[in-house]
C-alpha positions as CSV (number, residue, x, y, z in Angstrom):
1,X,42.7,40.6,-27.4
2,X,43.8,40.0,-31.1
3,X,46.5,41.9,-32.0
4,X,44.8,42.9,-35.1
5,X,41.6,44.2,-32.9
6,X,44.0,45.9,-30.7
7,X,45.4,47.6,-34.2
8,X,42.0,49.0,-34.8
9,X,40.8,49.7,-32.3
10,X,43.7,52.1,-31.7
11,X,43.3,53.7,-35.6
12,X,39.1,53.8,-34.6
13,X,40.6,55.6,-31.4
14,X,43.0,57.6,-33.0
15,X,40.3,58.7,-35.8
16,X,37.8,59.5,-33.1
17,X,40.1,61.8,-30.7
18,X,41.0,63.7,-34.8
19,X,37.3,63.8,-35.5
20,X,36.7,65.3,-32.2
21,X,39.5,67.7,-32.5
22,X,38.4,68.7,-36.1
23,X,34.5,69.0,-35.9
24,X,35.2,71.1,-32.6
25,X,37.4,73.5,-34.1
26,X,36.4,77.2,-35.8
27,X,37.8,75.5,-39.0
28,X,34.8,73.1,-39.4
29,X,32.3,76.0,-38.2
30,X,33.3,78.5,-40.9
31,X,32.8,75.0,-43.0
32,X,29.6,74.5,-42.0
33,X,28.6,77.9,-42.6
34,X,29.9,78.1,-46.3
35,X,28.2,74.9,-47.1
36,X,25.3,76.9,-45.8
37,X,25.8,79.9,-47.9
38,X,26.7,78.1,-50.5
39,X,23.2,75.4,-50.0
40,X,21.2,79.1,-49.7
41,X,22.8,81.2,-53.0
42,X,22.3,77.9,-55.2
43,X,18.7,77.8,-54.6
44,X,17.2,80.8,-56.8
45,X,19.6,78.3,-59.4
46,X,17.7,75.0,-58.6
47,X,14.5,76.6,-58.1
48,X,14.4,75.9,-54.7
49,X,13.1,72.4,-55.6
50,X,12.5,69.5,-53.5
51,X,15.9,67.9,-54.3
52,X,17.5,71.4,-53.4
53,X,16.3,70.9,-50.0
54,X,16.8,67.0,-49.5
55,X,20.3,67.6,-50.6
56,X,20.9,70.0,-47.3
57,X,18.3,67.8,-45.4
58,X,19.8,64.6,-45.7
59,X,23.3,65.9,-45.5
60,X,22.9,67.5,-42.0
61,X,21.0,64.2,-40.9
62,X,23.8,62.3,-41.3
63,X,26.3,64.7,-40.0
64,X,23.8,64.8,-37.1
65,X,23.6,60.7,-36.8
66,X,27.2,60.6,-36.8
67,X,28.2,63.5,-34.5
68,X,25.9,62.3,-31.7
69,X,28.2,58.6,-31.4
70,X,31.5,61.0,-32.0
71,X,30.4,63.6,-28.9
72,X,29.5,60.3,-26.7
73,X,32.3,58.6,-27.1
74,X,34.3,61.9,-26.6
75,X,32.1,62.5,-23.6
76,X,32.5,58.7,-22.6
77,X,36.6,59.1,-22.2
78,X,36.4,62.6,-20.8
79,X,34.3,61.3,-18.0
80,X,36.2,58.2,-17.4
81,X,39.8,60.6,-17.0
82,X,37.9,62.9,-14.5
83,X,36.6,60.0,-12.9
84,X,40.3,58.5,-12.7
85,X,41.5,62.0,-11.7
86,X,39.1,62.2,-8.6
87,X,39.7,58.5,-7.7
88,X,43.2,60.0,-7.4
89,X,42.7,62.4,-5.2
90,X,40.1,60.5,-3.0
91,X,42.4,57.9,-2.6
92,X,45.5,60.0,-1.5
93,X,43.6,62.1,0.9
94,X,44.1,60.8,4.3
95,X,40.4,62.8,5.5
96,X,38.8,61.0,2.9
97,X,36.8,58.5,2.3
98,X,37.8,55.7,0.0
99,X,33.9,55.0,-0.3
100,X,33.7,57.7,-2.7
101,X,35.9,56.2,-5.5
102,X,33.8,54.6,-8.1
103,X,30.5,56.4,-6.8
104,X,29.3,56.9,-10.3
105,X,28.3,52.7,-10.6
106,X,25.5,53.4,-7.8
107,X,22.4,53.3,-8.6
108,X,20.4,56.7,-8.2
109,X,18.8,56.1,-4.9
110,X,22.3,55.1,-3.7
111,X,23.7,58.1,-4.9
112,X,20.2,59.9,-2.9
113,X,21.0,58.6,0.3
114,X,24.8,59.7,-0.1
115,X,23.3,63.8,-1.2
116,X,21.2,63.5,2.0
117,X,24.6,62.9,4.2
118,X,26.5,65.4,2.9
119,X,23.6,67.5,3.4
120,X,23.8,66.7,6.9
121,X,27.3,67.4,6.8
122,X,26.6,70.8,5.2
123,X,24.2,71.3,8.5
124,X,26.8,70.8,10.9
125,X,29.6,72.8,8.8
126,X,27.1,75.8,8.9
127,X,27.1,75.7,12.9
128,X,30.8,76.2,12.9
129,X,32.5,79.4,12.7
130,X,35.6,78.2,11.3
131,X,35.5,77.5,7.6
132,X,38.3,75.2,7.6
133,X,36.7,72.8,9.1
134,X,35.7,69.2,7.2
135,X,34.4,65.7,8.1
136,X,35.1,62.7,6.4
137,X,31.5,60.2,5.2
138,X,33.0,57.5,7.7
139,X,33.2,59.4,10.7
140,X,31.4,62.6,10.3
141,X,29.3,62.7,13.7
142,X,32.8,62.1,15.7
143,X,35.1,64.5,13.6
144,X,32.1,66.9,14.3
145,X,31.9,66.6,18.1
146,X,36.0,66.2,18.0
147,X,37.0,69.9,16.3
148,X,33.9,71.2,18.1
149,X,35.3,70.5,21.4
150,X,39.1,71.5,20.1
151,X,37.4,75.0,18.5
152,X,36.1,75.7,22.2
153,X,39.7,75.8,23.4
154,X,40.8,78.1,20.7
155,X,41.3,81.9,21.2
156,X,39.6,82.7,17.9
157,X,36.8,80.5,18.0
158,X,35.9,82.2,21.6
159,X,36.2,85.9,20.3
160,X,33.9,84.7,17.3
161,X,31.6,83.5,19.6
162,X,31.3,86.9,21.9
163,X,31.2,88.4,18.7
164,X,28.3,86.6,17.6
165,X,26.3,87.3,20.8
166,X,27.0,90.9,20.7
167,X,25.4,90.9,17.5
168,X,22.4,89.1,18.8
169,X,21.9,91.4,21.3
């Protein structure tokens, strides 16, 4: 890239994380409000004539046209840096699956079939007693029957499980 293009791009992206700052700020609400006030008391003065209300009309379109690119690119780079920061965990979790990063490129049914697993996965947490328990998308059935068959062994698991009979009963 240019060096120059890289130059404005980084003023455009320096302007845009301002502008976002600015317009979200309690400053630039009591703004809008006076301009408000100030649109509605000068009526009664301009008779509360057509140009009266373009001048409001066409000035909040604009605002509006502009604000919807400002909040999507806003939105655009807030996504990408929580993306980034769950790539980041994903990655240095040794239970989980590096499948996960970069999800958000599937397409929807892709992203279907992956809800319906951990579904699945929801299923089999919900027959365990022990809330600690996980399983990772490459090996969920096997984890599953593993700590199953560990839980058996444990004290805790077993009292939880007369527990829950006695409750049956």
């Amino acid at each position: 890239m240019a060096k120059s293009t890289q130059r404005k791009k980084n003023l455009f992206e320096r302007f845009a994380n301002w502008a976002t700052i600015a317009t979200g700020s309690s400053a630039a609400f009591i703004a809008a409000t006076v301009v408000i006030i100030v649109w509605i008391v000068t009526g009664p003065i301009f008779k509360y004539s057509d140009t009266w209300q373009l001048v409001i009309n066409t000035g909040t379109t604009i605002i509006t046209f502009l604000m919807v690119f400002l909040i999507q690119k806003s939105q655009n780079k807030d996504s990408k840096a929580v993306h980034l920061k769950l790539n980041e965990l994903l990655a240095s979790h040794q239970g989980a699956s590096n499948r996960m990063v970069h999800i958000e490129d599937l397409t929807e049914d892709e992203l279907d079939k992956l809800a319906r697993f951990y579904i699945k996965l929801s299923k089999l947490a919900e027959e365990e007693d022990d809330i600690t328990c996980t399983h990772s998308i490459d090996a969920a059935e096997e984890n599953h029957n593993e700590k199953l068959s560990s839980l058996k062994t444990k004290k805790h698991y077993q009292n939880a499980l007369i527990s829950r009979s006695k409750k049956s009963k």
